[in-house]
TIMIPA-481187 format. One record per atom (N, C-alpha, C, CB): residue number from 1; residue in three letters; x, y, z; atom name. Coordinates in pm, whole numbers, plus 50000, padded with zeros to 5 digits. Glycine has a CB too. Example, Ala and Ser with C-alpha at 12.3 -4.5 7.8 and 13.67 -1.06 7.14 Angstrom:
n=1 res=ALA u=51319 v=49431 w=50780 atom=N;
n=1 res=ALA u=51230 v=49550 w=50780 atom=CA;
n=1 res=ALA u=51320 v=49670 w=50780 atom=C;
n=1 res=ALA u=51131 v=49553 w=50905 atom=CB;
n=2 res=SER u=51285 v=49775 w=50708 atom=N;
n=2 res=SER u=51367 v=49894 w=50714 atom=CA;
n=2 res=SER u=51290 v=50003 w=50787 atom=C;
n=2 res=SER u=51408 v=49940 w=50572 atom=CB;
***
This chain:
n=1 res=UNK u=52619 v=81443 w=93878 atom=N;
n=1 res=UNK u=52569 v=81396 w=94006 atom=CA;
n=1 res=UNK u=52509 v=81510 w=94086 atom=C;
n=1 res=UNK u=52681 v=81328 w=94084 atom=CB;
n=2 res=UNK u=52611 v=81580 w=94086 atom=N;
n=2 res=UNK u=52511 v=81746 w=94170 atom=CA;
n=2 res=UNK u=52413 v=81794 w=94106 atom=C;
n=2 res=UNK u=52591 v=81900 w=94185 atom=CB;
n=3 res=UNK u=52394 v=81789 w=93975 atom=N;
n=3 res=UNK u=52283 v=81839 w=93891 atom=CA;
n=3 res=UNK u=52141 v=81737 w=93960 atom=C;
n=3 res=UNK u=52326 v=81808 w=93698 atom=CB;
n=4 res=UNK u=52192 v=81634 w=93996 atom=N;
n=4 res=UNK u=52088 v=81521 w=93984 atom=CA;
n=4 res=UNK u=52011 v=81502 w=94154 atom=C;
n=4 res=UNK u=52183 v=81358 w=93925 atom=CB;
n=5 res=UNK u=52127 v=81545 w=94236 atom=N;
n=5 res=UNK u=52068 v=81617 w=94312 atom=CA;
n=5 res=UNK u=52009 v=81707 w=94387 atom=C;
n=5 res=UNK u=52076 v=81610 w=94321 atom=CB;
n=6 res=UNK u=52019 v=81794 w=94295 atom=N;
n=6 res=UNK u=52002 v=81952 w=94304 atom=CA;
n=6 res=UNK u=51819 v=81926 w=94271 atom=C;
n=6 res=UNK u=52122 v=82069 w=94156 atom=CB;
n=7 res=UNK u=51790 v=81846 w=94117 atom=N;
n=7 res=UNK u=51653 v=81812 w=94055 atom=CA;
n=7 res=UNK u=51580 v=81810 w=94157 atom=C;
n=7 res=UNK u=51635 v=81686 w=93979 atom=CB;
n=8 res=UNK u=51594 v=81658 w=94220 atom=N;
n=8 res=UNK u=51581 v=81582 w=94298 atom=CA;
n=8 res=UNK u=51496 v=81651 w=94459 atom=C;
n=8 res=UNK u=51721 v=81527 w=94298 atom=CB;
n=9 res=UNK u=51651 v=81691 w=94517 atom=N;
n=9 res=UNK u=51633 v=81796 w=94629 atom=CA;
n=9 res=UNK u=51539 v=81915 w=94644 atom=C;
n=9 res=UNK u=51741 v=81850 w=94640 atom=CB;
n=10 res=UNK u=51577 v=82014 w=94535 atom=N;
n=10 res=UNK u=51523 v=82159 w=94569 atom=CA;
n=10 res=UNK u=51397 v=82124 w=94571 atom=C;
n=10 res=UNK u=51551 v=82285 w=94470 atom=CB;
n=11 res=UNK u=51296 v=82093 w=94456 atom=N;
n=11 res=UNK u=51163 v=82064 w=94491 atom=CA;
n=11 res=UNK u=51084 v=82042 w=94607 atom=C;
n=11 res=UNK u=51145 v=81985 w=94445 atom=CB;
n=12 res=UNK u=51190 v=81924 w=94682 atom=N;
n=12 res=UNK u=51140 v=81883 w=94793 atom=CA;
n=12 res=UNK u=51202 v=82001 w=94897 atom=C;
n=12 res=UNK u=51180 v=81726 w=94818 atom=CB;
n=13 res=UNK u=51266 v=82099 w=94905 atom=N;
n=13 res=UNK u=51280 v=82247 w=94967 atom=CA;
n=13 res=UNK u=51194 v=82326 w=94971 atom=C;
n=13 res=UNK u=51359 v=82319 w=94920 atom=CB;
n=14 res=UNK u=51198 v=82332 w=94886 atom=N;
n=14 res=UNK u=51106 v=82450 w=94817 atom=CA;
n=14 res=UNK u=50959 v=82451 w=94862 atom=C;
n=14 res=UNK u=51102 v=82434 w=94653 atom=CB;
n=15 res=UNK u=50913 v=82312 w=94865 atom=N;
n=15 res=UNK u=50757 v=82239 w=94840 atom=CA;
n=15 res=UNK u=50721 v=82247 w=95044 atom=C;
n=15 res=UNK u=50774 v=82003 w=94739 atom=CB;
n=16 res=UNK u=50849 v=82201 w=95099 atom=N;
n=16 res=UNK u=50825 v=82220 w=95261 atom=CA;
n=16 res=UNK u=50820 v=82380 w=95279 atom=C;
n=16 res=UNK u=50962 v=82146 w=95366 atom=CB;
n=17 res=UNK u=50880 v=82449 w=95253 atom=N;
n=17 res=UNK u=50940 v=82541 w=95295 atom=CA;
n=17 res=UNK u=50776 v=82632 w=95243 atom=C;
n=17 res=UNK u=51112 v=82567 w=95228 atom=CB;
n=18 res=UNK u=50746 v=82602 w=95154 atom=N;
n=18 res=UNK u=50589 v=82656 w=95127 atom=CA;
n=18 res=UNK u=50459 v=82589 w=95199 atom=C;
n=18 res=UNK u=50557 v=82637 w=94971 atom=CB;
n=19 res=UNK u=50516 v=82469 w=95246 atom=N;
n=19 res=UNK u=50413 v=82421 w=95332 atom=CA;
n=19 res=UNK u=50447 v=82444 w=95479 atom=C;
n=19 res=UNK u=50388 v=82277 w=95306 atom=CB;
n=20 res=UNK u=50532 v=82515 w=95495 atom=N;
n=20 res=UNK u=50529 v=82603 w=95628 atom=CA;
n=20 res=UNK u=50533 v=82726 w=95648 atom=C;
n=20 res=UNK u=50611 v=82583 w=95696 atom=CB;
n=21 res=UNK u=50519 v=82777 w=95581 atom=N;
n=21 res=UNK u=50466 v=82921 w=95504 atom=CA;
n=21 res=UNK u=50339 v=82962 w=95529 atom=C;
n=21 res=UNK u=50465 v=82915 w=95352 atom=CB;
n=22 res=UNK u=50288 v=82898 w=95406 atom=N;
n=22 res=UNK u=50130 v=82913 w=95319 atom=CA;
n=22 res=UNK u=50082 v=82748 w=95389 atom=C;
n=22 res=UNK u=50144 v=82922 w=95076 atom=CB;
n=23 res=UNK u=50027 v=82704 w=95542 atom=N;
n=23 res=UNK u=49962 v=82598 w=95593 atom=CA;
n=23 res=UNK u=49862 v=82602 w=95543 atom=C;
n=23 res=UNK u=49949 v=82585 w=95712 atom=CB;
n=24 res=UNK u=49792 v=82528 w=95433 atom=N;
n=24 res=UNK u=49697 v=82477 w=95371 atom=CA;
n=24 res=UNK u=49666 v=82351 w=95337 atom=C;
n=24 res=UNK u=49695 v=82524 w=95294 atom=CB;
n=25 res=UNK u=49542 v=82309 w=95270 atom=N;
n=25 res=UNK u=49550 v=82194 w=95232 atom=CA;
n=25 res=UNK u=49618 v=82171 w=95065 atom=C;
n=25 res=UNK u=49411 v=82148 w=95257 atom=CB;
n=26 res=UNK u=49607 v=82260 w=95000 atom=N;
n=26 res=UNK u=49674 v=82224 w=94892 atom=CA;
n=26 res=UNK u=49841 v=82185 w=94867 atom=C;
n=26 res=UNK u=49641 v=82319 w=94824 atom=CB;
n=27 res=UNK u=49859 v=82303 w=94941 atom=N;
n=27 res=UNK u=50058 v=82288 w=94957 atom=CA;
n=27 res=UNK u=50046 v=82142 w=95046 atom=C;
n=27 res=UNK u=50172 v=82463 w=95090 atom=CB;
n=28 res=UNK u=49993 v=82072 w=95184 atom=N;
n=28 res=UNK u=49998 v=81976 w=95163 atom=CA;
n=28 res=UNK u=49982 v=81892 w=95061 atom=C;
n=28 res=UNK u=49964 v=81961 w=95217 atom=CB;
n=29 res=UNK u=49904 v=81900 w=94998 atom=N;
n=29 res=UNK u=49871 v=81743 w=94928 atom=CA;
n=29 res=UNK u=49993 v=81792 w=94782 atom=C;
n=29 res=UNK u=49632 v=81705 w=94866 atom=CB;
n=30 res=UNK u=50013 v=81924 w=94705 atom=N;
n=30 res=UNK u=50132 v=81903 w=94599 atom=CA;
n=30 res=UNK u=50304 v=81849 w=94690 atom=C;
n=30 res=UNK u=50151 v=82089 w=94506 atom=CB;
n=31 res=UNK u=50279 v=81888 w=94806 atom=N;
n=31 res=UNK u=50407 v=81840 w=94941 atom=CA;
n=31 res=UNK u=50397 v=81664 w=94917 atom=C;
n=31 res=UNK u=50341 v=81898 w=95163 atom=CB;
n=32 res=UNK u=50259 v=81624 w=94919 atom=N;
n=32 res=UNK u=50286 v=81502 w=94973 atom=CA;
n=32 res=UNK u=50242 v=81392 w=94800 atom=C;
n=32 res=UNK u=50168 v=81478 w=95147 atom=CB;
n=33 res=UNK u=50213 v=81427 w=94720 atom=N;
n=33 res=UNK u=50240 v=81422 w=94597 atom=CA;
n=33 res=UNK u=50376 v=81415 w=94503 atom=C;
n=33 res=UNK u=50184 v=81505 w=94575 atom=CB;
n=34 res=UNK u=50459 v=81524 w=94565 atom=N;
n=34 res=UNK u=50612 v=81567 w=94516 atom=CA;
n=34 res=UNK u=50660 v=81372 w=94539 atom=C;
n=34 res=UNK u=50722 v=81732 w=94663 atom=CB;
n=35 res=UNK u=50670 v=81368 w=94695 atom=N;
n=35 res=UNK u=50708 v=81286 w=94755 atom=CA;
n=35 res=UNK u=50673 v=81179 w=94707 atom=C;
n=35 res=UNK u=50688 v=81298 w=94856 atom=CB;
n=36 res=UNK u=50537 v=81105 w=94704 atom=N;
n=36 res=UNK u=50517 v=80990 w=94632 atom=CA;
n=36 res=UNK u=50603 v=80974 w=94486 atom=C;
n=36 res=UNK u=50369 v=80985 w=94611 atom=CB;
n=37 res=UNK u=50609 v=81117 w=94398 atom=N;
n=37 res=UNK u=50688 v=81078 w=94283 atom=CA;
n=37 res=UNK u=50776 v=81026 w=94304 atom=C;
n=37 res=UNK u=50724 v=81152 w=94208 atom=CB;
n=38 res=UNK u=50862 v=81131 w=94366 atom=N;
n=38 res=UNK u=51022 v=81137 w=94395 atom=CA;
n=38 res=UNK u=51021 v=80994 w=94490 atom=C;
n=38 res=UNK u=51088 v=81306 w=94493 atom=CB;
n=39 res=UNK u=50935 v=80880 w=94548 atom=N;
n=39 res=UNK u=50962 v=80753 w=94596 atom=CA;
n=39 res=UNK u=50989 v=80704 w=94494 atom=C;
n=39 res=UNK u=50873 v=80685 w=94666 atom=CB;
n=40 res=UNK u=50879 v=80670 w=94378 atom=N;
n=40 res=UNK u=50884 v=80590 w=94280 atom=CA;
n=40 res=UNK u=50943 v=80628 w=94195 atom=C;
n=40 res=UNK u=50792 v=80555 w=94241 atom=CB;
n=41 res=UNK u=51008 v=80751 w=94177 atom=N;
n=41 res=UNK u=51130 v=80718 w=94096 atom=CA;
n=41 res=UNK u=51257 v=80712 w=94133 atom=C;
n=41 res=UNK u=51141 v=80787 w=94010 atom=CB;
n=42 res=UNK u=51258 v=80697 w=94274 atom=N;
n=42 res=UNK u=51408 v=80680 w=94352 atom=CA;
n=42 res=UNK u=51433 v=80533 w=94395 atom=C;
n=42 res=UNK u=51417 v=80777 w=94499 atom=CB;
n=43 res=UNK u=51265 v=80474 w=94411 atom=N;
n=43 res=UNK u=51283 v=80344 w=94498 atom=CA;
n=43 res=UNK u=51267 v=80252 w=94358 atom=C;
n=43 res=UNK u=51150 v=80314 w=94644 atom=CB;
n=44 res=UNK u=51187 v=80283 w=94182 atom=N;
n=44 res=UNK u=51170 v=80196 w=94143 atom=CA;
n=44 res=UNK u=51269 v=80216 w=93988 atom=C;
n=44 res=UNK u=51023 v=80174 w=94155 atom=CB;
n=45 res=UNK u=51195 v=80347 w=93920 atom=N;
n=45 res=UNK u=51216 v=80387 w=93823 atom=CA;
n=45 res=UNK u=51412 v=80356 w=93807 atom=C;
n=45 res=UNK u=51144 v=80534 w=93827 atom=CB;
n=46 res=UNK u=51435 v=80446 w=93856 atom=N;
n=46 res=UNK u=51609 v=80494 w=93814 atom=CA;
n=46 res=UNK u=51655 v=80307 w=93866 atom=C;
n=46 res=UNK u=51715 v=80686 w=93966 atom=CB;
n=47 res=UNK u=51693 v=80254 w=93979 atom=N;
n=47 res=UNK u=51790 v=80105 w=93987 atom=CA;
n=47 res=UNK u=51729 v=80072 w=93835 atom=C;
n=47 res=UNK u=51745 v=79955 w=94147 atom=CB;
n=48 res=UNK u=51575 v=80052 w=93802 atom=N;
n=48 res=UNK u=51627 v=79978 w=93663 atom=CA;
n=48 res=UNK u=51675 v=80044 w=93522 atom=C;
n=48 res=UNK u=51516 v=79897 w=93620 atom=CB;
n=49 res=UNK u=51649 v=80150 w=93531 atom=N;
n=49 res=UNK u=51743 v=80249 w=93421 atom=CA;
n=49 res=UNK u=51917 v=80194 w=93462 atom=C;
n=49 res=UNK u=51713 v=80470 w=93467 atom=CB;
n=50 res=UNK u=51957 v=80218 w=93592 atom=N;
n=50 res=UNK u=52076 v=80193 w=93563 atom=CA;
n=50 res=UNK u=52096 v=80029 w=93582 atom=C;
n=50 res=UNK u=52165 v=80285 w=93646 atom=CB;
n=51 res=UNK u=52032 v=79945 w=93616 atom=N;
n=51 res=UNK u=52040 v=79776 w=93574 atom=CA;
n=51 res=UNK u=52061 v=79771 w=93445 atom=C;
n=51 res=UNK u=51909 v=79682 w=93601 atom=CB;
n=52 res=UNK u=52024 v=79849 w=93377 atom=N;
n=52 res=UNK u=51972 v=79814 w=93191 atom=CA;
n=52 res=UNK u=52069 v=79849 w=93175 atom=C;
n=52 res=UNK u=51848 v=79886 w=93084 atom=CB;
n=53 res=UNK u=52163 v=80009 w=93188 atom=N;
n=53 res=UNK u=52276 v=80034 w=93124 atom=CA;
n=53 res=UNK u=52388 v=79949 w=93149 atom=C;
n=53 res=UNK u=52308 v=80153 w=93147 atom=CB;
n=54 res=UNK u=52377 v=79895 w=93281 atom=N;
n=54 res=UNK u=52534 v=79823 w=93311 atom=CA;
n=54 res=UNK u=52492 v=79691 w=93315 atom=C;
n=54 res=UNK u=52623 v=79864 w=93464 atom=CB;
n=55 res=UNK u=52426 v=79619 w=93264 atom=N;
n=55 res=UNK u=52422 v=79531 w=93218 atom=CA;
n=55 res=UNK u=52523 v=79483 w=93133 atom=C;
n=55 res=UNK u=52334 v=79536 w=93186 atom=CB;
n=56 res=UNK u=52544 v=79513 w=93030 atom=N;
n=56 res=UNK u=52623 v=79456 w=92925 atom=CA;
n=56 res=UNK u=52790 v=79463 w=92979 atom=C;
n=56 res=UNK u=52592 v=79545 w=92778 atom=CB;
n=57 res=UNK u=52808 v=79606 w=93044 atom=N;
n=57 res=UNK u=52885 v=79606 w=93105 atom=CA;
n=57 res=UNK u=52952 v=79460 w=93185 atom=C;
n=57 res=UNK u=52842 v=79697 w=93161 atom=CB;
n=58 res=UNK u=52833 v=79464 w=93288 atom=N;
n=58 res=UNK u=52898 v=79330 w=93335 atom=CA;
n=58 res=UNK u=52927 v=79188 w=93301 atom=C;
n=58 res=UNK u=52853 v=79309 w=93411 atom=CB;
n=59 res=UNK u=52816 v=79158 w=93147 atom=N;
n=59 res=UNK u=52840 v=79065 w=93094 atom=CA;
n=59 res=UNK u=52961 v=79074 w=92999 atom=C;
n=59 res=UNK u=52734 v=79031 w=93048 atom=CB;
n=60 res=UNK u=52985 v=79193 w=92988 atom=N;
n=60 res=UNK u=53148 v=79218 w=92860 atom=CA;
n=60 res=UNK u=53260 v=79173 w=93005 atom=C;
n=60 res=UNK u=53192 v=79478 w=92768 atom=CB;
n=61 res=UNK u=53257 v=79235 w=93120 atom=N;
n=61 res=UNK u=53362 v=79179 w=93193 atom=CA;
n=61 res=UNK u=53395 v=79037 w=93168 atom=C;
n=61 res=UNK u=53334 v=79194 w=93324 atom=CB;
n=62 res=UNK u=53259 v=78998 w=93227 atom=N;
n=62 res=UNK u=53277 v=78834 w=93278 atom=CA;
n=62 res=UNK u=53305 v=78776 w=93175 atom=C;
n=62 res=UNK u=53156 v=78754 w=93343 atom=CB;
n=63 res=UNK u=53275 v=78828 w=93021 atom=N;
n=63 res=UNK u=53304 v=78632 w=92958 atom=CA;
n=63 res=UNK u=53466 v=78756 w=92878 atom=C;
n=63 res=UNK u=53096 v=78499 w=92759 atom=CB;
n=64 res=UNK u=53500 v=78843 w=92871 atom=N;
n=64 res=UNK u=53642 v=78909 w=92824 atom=CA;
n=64 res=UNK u=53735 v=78831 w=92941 atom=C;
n=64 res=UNK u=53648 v=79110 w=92835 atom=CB;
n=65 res=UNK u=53694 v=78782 w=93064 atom=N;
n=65 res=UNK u=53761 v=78703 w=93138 atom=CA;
n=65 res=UNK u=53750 v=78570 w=93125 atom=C;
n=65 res=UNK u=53742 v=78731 w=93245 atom=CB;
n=66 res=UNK u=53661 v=78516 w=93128 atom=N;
n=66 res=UNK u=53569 v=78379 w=93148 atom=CA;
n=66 res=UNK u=53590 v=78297 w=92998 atom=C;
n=66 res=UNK u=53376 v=78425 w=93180 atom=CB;
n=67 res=UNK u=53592 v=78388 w=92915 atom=N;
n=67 res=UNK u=53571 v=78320 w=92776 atom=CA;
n=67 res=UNK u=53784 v=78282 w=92730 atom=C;
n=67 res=UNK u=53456 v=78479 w=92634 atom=CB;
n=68 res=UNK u=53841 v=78316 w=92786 atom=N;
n=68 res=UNK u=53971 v=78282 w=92757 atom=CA;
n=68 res=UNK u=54029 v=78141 w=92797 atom=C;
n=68 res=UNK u=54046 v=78379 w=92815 atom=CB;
n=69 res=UNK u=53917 v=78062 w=92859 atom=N;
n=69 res=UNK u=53961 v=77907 w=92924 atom=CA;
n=69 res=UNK u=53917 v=77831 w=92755 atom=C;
n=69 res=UNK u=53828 v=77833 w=93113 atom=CB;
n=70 res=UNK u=53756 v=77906 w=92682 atom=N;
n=70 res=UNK u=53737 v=77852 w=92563 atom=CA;
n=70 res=UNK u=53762 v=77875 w=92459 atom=C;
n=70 res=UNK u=53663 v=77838 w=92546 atom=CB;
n=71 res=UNK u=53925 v=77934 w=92455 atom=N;
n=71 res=UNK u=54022 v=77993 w=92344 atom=CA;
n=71 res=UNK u=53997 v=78139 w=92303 atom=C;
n=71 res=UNK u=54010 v=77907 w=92212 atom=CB;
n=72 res=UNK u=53896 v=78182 w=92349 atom=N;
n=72 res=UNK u=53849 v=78334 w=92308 atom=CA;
n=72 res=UNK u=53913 v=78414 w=92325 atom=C;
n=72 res=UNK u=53753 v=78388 w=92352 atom=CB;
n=73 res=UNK u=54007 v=78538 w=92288 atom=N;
n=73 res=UNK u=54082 v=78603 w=92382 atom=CA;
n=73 res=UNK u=54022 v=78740 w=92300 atom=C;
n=73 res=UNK u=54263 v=78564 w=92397 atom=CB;
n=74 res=UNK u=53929 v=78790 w=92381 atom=N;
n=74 res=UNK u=53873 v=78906 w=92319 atom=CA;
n=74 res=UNK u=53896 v=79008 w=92401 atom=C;
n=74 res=UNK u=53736 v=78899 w=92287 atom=CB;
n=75 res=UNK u=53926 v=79145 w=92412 atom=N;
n=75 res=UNK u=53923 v=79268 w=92523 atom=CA;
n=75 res=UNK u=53802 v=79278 w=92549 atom=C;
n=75 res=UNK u=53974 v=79410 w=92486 atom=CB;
n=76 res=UNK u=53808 v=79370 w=92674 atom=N;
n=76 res=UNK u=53657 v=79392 w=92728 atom=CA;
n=76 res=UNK u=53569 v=79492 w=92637 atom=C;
n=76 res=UNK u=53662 v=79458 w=92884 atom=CB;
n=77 res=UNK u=53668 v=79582 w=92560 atom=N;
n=77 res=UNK u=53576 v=79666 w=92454 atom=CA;
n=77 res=UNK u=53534 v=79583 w=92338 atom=C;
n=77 res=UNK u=53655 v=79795 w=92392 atom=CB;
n=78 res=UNK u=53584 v=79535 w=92316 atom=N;
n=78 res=UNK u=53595 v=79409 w=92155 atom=CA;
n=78 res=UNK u=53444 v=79374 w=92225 atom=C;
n=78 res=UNK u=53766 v=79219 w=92138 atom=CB;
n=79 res=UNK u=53434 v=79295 w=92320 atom=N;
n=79 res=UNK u=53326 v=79214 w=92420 atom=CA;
n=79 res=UNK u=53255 v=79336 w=92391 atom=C;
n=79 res=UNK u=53360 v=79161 w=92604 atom=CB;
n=80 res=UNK u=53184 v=79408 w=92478 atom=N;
n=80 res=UNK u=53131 v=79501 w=92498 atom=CA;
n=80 res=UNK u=53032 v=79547 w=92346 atom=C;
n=80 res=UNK u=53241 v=79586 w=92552 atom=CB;
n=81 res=UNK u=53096 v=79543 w=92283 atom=N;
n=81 res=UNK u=53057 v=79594 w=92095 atom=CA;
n=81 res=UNK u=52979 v=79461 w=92050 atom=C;
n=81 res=UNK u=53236 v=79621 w=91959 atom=CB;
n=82 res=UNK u=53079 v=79343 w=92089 atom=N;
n=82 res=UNK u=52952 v=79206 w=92043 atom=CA;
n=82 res=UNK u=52843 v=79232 w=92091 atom=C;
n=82 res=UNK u=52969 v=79051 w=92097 atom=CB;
n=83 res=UNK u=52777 v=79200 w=92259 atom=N;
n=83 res=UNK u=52726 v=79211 w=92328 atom=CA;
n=83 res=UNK u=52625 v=79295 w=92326 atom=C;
n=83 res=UNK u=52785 v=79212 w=92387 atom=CB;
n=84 res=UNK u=52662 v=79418 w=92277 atom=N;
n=84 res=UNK u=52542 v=79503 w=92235 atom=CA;
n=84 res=UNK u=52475 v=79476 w=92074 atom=C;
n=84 res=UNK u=52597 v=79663 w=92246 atom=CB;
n=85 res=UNK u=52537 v=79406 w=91973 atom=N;
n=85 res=UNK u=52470 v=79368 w=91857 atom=CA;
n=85 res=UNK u=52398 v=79301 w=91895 atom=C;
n=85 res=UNK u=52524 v=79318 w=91762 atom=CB;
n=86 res=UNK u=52289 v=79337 w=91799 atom=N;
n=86 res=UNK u=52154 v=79278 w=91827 atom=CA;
n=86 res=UNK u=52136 v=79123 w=91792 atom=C;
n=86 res=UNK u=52050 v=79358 w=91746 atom=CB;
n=87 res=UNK u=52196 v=79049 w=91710 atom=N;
n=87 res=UNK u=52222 v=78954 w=91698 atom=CA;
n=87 res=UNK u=52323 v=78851 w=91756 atom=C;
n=87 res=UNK u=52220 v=78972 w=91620 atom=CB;
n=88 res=UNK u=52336 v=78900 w=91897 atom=N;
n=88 res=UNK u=52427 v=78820 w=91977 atom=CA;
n=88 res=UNK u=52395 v=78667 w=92029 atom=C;
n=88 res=UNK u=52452 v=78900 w=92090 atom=CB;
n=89 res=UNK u=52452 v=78577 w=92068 atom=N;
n=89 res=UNK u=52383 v=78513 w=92122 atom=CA;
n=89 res=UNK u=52472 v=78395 w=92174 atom=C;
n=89 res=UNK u=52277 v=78491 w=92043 atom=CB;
n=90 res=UNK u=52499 v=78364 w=92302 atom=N;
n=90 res=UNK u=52580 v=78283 w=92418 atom=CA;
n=90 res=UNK u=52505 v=78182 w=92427 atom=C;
n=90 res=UNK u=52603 v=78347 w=92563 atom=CB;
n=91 res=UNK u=52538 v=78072 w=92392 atom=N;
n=91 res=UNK u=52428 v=77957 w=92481 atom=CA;
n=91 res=UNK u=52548 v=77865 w=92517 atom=C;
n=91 res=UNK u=52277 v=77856 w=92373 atom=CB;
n=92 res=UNK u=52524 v=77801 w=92654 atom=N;
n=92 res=UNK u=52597 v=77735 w=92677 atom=CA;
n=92 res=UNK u=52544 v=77599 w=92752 atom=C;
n=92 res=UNK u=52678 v=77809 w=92728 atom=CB;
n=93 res=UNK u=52577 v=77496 w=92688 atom=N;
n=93 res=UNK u=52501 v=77356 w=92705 atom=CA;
n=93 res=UNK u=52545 v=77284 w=92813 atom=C;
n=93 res=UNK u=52515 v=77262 w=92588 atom=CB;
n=94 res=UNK u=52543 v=77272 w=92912 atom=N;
n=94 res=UNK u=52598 v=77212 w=93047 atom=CA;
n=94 res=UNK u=52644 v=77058 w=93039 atom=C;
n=94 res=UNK u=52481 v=77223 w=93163 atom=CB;
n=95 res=UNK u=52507 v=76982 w=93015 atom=N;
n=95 res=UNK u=52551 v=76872 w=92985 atom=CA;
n=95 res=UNK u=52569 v=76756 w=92898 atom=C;
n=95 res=UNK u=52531 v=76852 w=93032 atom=CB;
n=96 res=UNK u=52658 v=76895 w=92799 atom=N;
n=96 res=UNK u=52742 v=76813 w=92674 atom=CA;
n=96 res=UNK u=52899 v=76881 w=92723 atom=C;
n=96 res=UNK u=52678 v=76869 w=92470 atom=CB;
n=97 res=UNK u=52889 v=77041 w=92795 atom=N;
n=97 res=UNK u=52985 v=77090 w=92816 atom=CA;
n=97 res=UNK u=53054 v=77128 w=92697 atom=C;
n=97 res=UNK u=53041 v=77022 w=92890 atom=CB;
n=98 res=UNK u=52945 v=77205 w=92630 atom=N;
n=98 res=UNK u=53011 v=77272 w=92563 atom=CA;
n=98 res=UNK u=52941 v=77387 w=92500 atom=C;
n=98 res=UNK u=53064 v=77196 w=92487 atom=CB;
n=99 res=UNK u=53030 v=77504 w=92437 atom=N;
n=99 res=UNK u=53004 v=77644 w=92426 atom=CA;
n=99 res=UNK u=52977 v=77707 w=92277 atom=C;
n=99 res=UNK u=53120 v=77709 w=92488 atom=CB;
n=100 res=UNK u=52854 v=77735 w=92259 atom=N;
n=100 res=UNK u=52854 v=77772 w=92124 atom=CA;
n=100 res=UNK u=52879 v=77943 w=92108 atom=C;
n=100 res=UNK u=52710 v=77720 w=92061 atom=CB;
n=101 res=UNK u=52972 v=78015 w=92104 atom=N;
n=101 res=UNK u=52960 v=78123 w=92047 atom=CA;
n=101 res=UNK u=52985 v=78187 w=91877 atom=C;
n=101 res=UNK u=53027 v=78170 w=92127 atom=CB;
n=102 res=UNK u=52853 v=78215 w=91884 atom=N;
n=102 res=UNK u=52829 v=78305 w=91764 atom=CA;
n=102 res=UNK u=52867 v=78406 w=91723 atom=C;
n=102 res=UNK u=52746 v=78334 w=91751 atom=CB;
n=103 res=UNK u=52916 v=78476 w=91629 atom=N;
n=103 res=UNK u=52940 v=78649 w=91611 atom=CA;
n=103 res=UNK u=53114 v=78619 w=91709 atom=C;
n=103 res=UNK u=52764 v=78794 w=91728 atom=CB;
n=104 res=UNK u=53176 v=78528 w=91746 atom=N;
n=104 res=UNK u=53293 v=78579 w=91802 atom=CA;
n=104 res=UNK u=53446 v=78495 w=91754 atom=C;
n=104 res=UNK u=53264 v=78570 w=91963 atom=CB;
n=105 res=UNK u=53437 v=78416 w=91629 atom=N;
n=105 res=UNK u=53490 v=78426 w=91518 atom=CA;
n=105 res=UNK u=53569 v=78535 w=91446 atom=C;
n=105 res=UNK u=53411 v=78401 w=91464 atom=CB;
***
């Protein structure tokens, strides 16, 4: 985490601290350049890097809980290991009310 803000941070130190220095137009515009990156990868890039990783995560919670009403009694790591095979697959039919799981046999 400190590493990640250290990346993150110093640049944007460093990059002012030269644009109040050396007042030009270039140190502005690499100043205000830095910044546009460091938006789009703070405001867009990284939430979906970490959406993608904890994803499965949260779907291994919910049915390692959820799936024990439809006899399943799997741990959340057991879950977790299905879930990431590539051949997984949950479908659940509402109105027949009922649950097909695959791979959890």
């Amino acid at each position: 985490m400190l590493i990640a803000i250290l990346v993150i941070y110093c640049p944007n130190i460093l990059l002012l601290l030269l644009v109040m220095i050396f007042d030009n137009r270039s140190m502005r515009n690499y100043y205000q350049q830095w910044l546009r990156f460091k938006l789009a990868l703070q405001g867009f890039i990284l939430p979906l890097i970490f959406l993608a990783y904890d994803e499965s995560y949260f779907e291994a919670s919910i049915c390692s809980r959820e799936l024990k009403s439809y006899g399943v009694d799997k741990s959340f790591d057991e879950m977790q290991k299905i879930i990431d095979a590539k051949d997984f697959t949950l479908l659940y039919q509402d109105y027949e009310g009922r649950m097909f799981l695959d791979n959890l046999e």
